[in-house]
Structures are given as C-alpha cells and as structure tokens.
N, C-alpha and C positions, 0 to 999 in steps of 0.2 A: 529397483532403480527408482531413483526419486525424483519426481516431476511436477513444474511448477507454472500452473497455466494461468493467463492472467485474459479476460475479457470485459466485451463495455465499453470502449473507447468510441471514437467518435467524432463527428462535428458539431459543435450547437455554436448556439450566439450567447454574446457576451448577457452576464444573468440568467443562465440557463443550468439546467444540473445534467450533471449524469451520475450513474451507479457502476461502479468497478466491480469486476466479482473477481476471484484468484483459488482455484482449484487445485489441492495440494494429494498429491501420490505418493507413495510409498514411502510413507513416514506414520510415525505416530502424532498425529495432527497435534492433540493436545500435548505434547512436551513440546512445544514450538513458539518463541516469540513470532510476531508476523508482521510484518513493516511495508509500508508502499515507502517507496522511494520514486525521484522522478529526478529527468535530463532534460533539461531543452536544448537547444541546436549553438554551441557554441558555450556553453554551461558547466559548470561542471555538478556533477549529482547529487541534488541532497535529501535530504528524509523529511517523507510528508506526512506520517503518521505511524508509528508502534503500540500494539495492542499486546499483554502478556494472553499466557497461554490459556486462564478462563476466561479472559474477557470482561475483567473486572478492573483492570488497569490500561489505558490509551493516552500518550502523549501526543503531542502533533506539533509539527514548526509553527512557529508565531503566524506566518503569512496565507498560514491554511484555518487558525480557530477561528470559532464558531461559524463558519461554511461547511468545514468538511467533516464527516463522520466517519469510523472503522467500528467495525464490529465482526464477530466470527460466528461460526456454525459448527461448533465442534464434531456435531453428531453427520454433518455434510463434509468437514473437510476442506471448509470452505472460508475465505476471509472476503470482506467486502469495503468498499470506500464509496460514500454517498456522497457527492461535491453539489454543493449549491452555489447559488451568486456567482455562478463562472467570471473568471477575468481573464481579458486575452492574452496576459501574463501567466495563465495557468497550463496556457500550453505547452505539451514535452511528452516525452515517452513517459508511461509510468508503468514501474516495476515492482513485482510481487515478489518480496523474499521470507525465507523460514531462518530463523538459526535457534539450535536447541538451547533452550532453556527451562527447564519444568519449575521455574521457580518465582517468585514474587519477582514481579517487575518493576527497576529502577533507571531513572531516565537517560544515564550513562549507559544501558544495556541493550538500547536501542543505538542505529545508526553506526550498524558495522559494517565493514569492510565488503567489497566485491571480493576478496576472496574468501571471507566465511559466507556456513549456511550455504543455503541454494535460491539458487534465481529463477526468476521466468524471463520469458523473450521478451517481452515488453506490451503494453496499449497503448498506442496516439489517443490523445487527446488533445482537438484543436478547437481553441476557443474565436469565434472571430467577432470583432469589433462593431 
C-alpha cells in the first residue's frame, strides 16, 4: 500500500523559511516524478514545484522562483521543499504527490490531476504579515 506523508508546516512571519519534507511508501521511489502542489482557502490548486525522478530536473511556478527549492533523497524516499522569503500569500495547504514516471522530465509532465498518482494529506503553512 502506497503512502504519502508530508511534514514541516508551520507558523513563521512573513520573510521567514521553512523546510517541507514528504516521505514516500510503498513505491519504487525512484520511477516517480514528485510535485508539491498547494490550496489556499477559497483557491483553487496549483503546482508549486516538480522535480523528475533523479533529481536533475525541477520546474516550479513563476510566483515560487528563486525562494523555493525541491530536491529528493532517493536513497530516503524522501522529497523536500525549502521555502525562503515567505510571503503571507504563500499561505495554503501543501501537498505531496508521486505519479510514475521513470523518465526525463518535461514541464507538461508535471501538474497532474488529483486523480493521478498518489497524495498526501496535506501541511499548513501559515505565513503572517
């Protein structure tokens, strides 16, 4: 059964970081693109960052570069999102998804569907002003 934990959320003030981590089960970690996506309250969800499956390709939405980082841990199983420069606008759920790909990653192969792949339950991240 495949399991998608997502941790690290939090409170800070606005300019402040935090570090997302996303712990992935019962999958073959590496044939897996890995994407944070995020919701805020009233929103509808979109994609804040897709890394492919070594780690040598990451996209990210325009209003996330150069703030936020993704990178993975193949040998952990583990994806991560390093957010700097918080903005109180960066507040929303954010979610850890997998969907298999063992392949070179192209930036239409990110930002799929809630019903591909697998999810986690989500992290708040609340940024305040």
């Amino acid at each position: 059964q495949v399991q998608v934990v997502e941790s690290g959320g939090g409170l800070v003030q606005a300019g402040g970081s935090l570090r997302l981590s996303c712990t992935a089960s019962g999958l073959t970690f590496d044939d897996y693109t890995m994407a944070w996506f995020r919701q805020a309250p009233g929103k509808e969800r979109e994609g804040v960052s897709c890394i492919g499956w070594s780690g040598g390709v990451t996209y990210y939405a325009d209003s996330v570069k150069g703030r936020f980082t993704t990178s993975r841990d193949n040998a952990k199983n583990t994806l991560y999102l390093q957010m700097n420069s918080l903005k109180p606008e960066d507040t929303a759920m954010y979610y850890c998804a997998a969907n298999f790909h063992p392949y070179r990653l192209n930036e239409h192969d990110c930002w799929w569907g809630d019903s591909d792949g697998f999810w986690g339950q989500g992290t708040q991240v609340t940024v305040s002003s």
